[in-house]
C-alpha positions as CSV (number, residue, x, y, z in Angstrom):
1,X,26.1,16.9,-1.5
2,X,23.0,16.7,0.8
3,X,25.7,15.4,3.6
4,X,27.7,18.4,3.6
5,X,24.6,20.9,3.2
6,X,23.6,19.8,6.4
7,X,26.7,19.2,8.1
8,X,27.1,22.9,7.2
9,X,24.0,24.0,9.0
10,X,24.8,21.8,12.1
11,X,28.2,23.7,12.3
12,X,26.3,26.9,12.2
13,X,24.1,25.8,15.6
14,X,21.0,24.6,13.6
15,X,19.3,20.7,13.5
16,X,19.1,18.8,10.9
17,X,16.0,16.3,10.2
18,X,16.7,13.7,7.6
19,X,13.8,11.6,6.6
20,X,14.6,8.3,4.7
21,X,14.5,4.5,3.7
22,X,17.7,4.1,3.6
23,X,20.5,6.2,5.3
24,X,23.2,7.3,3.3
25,X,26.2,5.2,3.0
26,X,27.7,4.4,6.8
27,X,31.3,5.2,5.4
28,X,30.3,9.0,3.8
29,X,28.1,9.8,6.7
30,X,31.3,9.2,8.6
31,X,33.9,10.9,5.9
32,X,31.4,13.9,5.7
33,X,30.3,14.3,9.8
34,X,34.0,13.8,11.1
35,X,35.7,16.6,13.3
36,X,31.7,17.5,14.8
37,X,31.7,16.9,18.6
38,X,29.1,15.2,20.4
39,X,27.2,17.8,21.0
40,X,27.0,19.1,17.0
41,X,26.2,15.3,16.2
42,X,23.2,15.3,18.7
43,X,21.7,17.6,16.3
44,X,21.0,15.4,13.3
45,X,17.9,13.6,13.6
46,X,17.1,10.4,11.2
47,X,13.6,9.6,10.5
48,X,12.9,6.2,8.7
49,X,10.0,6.8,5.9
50,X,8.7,3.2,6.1
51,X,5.1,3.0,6.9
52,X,2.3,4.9,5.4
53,X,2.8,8.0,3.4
54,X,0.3,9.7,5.6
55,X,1.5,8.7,8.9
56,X,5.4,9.5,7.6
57,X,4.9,13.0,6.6
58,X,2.8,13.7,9.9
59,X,6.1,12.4,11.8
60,X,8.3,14.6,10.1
61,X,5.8,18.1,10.0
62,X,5.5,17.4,14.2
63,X,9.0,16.9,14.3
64,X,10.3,19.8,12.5
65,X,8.1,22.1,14.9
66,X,8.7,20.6,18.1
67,X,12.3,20.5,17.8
68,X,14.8,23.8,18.5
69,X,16.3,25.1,15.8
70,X,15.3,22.8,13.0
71,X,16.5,24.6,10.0
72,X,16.9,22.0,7.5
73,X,14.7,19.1,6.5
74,X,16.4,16.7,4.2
75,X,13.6,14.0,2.6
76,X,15.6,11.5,0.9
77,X,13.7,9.6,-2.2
78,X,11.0,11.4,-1.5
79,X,9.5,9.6,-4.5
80,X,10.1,6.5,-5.8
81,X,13.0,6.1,-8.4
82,X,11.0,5.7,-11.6
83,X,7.7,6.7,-12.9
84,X,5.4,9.4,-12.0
85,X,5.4,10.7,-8.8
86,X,2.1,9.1,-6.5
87,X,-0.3,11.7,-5.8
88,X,0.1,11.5,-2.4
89,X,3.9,11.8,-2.3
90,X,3.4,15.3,-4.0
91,X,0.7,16.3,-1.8
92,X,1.9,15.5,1.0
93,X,5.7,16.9,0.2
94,X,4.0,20.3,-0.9
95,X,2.2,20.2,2.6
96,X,5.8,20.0,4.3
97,X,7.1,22.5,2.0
98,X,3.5,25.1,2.5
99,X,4.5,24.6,6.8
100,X,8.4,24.9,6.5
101,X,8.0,28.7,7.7
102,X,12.2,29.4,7.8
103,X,13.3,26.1,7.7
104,X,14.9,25.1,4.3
105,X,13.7,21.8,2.6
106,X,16.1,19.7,0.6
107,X,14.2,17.0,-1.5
108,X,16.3,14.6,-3.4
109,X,14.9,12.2,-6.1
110,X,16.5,10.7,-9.5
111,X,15.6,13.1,-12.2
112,X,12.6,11.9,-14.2
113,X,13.3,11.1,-18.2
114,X,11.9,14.3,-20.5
115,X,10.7,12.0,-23.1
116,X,10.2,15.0,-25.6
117,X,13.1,16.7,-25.6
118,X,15.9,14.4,-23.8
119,X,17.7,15.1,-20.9
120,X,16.2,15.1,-17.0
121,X,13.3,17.0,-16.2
122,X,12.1,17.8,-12.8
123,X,9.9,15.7,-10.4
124,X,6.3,16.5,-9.1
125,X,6.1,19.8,-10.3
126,X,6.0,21.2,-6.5
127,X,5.5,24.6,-6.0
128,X,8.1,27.3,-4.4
129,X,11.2,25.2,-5.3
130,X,14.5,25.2,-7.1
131,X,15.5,22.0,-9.2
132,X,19.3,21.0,-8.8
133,X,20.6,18.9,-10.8
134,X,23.8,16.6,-9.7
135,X,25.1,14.6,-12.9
136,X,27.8,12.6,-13.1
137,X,30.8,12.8,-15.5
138,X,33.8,10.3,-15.8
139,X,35.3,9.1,-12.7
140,X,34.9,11.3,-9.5
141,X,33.8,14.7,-11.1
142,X,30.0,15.8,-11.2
143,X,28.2,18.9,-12.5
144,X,26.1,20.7,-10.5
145,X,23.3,22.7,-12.6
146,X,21.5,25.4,-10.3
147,X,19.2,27.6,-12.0
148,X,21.2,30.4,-13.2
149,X,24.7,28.5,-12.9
150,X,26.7,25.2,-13.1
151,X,29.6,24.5,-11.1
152,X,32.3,21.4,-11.8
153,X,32.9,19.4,-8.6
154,X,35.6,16.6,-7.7
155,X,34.1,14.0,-4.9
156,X,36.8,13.8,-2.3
157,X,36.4,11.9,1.4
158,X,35.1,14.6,2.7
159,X,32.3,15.4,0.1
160,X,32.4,17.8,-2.7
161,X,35.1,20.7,-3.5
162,X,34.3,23.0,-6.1
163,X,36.9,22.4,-9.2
């Protein structure tokens, strides 16, 4: 899903920053980003988050201002999988979400566990954001739950199509 987001905004002239551990499978990368030229791939810019939280989120905020046209920032695992969110991560995710003047932020996590009342709960309880939720049903369909909607979507080569 994140794939096709910002292959969407690269087709619309804008750069893409997508800070991560590990980048997303070699064989959807290539399934989602065929058809761009050379000149549309030259705008997607990997970061890798290894090394101190500190010194990894200062990479990415002078990144997203010093590049052109930055208009999406994808931050892949911006948490770790389980658990509560480190302190840090939050703060430091909030700081790049306070300085994103009009560029969009796309954070994606595994949904936390609402102990209470079932179900996933959001992450980190960041301020000024929407939670998504991508779930996965039986074979290649998923459910997308937005905040005031939920779409069914089939998983094809070329990323998601609304079923």
């Amino acid at each position: 899903m994140a794939l096709q987001i910002a292959r969407h905004v690269i087709e619309d002239g804008g750069r893409v920053i997508w800070a991560c551990n590990d980048f997303p499978d070699n064989q959807r990368f290539a399934d989602v980003f065929k058809g761009l030229n050379p000149v549309e791939s030259s705008r997607f810019h990997a970061l890798n988050l290894g090394g101190p939280v500190e010194q990894v989120y200062s990479r990415i905020q002078d990144t997203m201002h010093v590049l052109p046209d930055v208009r999406l920032v994808v931050i892949d695992e911006w948490c770790p999988q389980t658990g509560v969110p480190p302190k840090i991560n939050v703060k430091k995710t909030q700081e790049i979400i306070d300085n994103r003047k009009k560029i969009s932020t796309l954070l994606i996590s595994k949904g936390g566990v609402d102990m209470e009342n079932g179900g996933i709960k959001k992450r980190g309880n960041l301020k000024d954001t929407d939670t998504w939720y991508l779930k996965k049903k039986e074979g290649d369909l998923r459910t997308l739950s937005l905040l005031d909607d939920e779409l069914e979507l089939k998983i094809e080569e070329a990323g998601f199509i609304e079923t």
